[in-house]
C-alpha positions as CSV (number, residue, x, y, z in Angstrom):
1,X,-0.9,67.5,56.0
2,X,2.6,67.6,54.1
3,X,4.0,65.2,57.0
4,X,1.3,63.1,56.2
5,X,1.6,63.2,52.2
6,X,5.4,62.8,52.7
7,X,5.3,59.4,55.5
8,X,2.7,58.3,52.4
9,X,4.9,58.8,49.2
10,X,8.1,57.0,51.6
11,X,5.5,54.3,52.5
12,X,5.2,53.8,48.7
13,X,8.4,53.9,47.6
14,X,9.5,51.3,50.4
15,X,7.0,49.1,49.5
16,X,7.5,49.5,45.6
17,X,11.3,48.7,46.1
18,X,10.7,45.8,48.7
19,X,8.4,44.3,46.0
20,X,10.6,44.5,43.3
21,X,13.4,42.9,45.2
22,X,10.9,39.7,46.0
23,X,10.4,39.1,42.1
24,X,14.5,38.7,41.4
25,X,14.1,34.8,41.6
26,X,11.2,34.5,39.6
27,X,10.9,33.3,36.0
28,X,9.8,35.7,33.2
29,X,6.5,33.9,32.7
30,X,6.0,34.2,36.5
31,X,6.3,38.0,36.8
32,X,4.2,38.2,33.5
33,X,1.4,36.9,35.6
34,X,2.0,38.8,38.5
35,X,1.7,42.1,36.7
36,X,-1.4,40.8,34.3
37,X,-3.2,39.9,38.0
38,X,-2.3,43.3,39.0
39,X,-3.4,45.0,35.9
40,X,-6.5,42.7,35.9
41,X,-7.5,43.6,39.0
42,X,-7.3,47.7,38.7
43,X,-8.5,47.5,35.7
44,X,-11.9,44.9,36.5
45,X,-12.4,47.5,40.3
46,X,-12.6,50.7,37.7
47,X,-14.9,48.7,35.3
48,X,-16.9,47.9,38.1
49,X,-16.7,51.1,40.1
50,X,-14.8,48.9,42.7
51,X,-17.0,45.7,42.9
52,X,-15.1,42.8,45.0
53,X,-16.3,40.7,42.2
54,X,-15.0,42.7,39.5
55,X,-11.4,43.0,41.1
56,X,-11.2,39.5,41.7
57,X,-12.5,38.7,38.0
58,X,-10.2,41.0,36.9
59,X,-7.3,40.3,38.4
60,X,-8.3,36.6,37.6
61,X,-8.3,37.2,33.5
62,X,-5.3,39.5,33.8
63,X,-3.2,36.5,35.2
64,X,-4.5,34.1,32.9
65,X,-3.7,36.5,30.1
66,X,-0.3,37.0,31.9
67,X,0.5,33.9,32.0
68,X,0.3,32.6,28.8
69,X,2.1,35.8,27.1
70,X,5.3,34.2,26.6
71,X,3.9,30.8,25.6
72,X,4.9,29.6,22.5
């Protein structure tokens, strides 16, 4: 069980960093979106008690909304 919990957490933390590292080339208004779909998502699959249709909506809006943050 802790080997398990432990091969998880590193799991995570590789992926977190690896992700982070992809994003250095992007524009602000192009990570704004990535985090609002991310956001968007979680938050439309709680909403929804974890309908595909609310993710996807969700994560739809929350680019959207992402995206045009920094717009003038």
């Amino acid at each position: 069980m802790k080997t398990s919990r432990r091969l998880t957490l590193c799991s995570a933390v590789c992926v977190a960093a690896l992700s982070l590292s992809a994003c250095s080339g992007m524009s602000t208004q192009d990570k704004n979106t990535l985090i609002g779909t991310g956001a968007g998502a979680v938050a439309g699959s709680v909403l929804t008690g974890g309908s595909t249709l609310g993710t996807v909506g969700g994560a739809a809006v929350g680019g959207y909304v992402g995206n045009q943050v920094i717009k003038h």
